[in-house]
C-alpha positions as CSV (number, residue, x, y, z in Angstrom):
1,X,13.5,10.0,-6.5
2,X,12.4,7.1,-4.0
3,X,11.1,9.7,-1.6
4,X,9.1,11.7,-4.2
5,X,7.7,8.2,-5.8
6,X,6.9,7.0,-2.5
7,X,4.8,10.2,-1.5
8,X,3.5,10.8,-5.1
9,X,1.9,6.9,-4.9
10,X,0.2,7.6,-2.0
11,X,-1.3,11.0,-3.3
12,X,-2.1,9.5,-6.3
13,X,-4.0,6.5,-4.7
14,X,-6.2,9.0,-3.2
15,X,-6.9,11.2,-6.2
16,X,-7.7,7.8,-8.4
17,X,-9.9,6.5,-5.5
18,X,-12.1,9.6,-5.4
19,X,-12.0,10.0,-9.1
20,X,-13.2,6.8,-10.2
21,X,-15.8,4.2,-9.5
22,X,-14.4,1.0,-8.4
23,X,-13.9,-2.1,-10.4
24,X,-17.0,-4.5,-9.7
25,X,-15.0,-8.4,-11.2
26,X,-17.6,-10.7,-10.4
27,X,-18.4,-10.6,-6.3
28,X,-14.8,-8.7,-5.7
29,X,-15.3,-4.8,-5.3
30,X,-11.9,-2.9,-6.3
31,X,-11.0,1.0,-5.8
32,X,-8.7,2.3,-8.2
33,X,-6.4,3.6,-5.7
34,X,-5.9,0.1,-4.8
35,X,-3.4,-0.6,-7.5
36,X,-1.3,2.5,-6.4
37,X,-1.4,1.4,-2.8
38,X,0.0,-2.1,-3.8
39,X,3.5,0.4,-5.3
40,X,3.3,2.7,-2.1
41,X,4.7,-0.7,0.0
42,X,7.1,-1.3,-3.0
43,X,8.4,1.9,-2.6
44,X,8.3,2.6,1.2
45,X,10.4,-0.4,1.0
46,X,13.0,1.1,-1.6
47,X,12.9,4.5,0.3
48,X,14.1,2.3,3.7
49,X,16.5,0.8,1.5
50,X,18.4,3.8,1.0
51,X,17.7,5.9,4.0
52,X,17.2,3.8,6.9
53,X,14.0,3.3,9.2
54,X,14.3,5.9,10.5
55,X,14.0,8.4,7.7
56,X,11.4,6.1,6.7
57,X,9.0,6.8,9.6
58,X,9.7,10.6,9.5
59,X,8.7,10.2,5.4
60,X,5.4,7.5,6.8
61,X,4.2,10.4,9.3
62,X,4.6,13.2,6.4
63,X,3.0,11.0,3.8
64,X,-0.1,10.2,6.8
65,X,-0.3,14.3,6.7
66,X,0.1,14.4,3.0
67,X,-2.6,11.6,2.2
68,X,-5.7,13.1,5.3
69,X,-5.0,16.4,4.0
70,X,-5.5,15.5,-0.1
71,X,-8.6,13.0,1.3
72,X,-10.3,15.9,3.4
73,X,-9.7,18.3,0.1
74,X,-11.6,15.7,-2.2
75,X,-14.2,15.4,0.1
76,X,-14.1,12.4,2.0
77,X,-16.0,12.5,5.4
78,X,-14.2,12.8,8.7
79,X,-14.6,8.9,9.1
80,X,-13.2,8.0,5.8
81,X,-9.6,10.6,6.4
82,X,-9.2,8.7,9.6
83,X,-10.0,4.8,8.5
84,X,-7.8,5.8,6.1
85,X,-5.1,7.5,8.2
86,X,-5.5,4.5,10.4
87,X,-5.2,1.6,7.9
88,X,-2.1,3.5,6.2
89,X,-0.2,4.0,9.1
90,X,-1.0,0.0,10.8
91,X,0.1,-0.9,7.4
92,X,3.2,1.1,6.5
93,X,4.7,0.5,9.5
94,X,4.2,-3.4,9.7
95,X,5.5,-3.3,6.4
96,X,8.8,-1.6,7.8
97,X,8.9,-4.1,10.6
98,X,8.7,-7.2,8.6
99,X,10.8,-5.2,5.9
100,X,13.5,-4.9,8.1
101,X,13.5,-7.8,10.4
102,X,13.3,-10.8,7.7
103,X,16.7,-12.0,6.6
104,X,16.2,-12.8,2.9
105,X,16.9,-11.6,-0.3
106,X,15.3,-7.9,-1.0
107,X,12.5,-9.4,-3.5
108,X,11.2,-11.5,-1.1
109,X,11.3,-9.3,1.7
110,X,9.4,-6.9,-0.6
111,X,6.6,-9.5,-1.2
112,X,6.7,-11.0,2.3
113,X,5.9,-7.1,3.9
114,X,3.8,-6.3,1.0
115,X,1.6,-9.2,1.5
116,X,0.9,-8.3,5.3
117,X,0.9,-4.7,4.8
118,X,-1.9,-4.7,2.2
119,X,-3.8,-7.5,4.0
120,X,-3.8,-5.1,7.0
121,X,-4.4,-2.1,5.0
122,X,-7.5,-4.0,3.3
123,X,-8.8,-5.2,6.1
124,X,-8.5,-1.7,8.1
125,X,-10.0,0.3,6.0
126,X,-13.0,-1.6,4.6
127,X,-14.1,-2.0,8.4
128,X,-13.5,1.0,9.9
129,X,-14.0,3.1,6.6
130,X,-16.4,1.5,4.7
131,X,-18.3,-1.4,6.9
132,X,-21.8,-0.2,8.8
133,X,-19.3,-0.1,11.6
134,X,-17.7,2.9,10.0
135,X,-19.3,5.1,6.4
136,X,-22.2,2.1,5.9
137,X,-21.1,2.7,2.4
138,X,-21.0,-1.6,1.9
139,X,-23.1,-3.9,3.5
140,X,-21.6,-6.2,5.6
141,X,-22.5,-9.0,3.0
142,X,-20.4,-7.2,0.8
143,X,-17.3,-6.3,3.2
144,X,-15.3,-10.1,3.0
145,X,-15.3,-9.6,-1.0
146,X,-14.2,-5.9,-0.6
147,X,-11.7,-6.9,1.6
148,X,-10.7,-10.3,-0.5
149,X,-10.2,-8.0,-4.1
150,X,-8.3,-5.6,-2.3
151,X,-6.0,-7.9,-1.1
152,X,-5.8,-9.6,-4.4
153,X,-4.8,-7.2,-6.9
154,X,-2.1,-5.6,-4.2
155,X,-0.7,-9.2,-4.2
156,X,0.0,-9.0,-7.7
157,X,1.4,-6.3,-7.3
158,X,4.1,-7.3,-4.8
159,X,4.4,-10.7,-6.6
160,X,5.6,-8.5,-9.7
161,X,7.7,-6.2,-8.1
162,X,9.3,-9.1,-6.5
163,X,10.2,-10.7,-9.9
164,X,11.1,-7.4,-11.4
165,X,13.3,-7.0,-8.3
166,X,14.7,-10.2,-8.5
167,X,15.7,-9.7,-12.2
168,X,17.7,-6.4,-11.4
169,X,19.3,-7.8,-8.6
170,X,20.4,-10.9,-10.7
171,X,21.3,-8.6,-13.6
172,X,23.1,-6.5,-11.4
173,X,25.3,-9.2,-9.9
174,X,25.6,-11.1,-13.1
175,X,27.4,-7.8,-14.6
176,X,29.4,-7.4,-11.4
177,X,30.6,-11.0,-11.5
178,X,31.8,-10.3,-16.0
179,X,33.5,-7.5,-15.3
């Protein structure tokens, strides 16, 4: 089921992001896909987890296929697939290096990676995708606040999946330790 949530959140992110207008909060400019993105480093992290980082790079170069192909099929330009493409896979995979190489509990390893990997993914993407450098869709007045509510709202993500992880964990050992 990690696997299959793992490559669903990513197809999903893209689906949401080309079917929705993005959240304007105040000077912050937020795609929808963005909250979904925040879970694909939650769950790329559970997917290692289990299988290894191995596995997880094979299942990081399918998803990569998986997410250009479903971006070229809603339309994006050529320029967006592969700021996308490049963001995702700069991201995924420092999130499997910092994932695997920090020695700390799991919920903090899942908000330490998290935290890099959407900063890089944010950053990435709004530049090469979205910047006059890349699709001119934002002005470059507009890119550091692009950038800034991405990186946000995927914090909170990873700050709640680390608490939520933490909890289970605890949980989990507490019920170990009464029986």
């Amino acid at each position: 089921m990690r696997i299959i949530f793992y490559l669903l959140s990513i197809i999903t992110a893209n689906v949401v992001t080309a079917a929705f207008a993005p959240l304007q909060l105040g000077i912050f400019i937020v795609p929808m896909g963005t909250f979904l993105i925040g879970a694909t480093f939650i769950f790329r992290d559970l997917v290692q987890n289990k299988f290894g980082r191995k596995k997880t790079y094979f299942l990081i170069f399918t998803a990569l296929i998986l997410s250009a192909i479903v971006s070229f099929i809603l339309g994006d330009t050529m320029l967006i697939v592969l700021a996308s493409a490049l963001s995702f896979i700069i991201a995924e995979s420092t999130d499997t290096e910092i994932y695997t190489r920090l020695n700390l509990p799991m919920s903090w390893r899942v908000f330490y990676s998290g935290l890099v990997g959407g900063l890089l993914d944010s950053v990435v993407f709004v530049i090469i995708g979205l910047s006059p450098l890349g699709a001119n869709f934002l002005p470059w007045e507009a890119v550091p606040a692009a950038i800034i509510g991405q990186v946000i709202f995927k914090s909170i993500i990873q700050g709640i999946a680390a608490i939520i992880i933490s909890q289970v964990t605890n949980e989990t050992k507490n019920n170990i330790l009464s029986n």
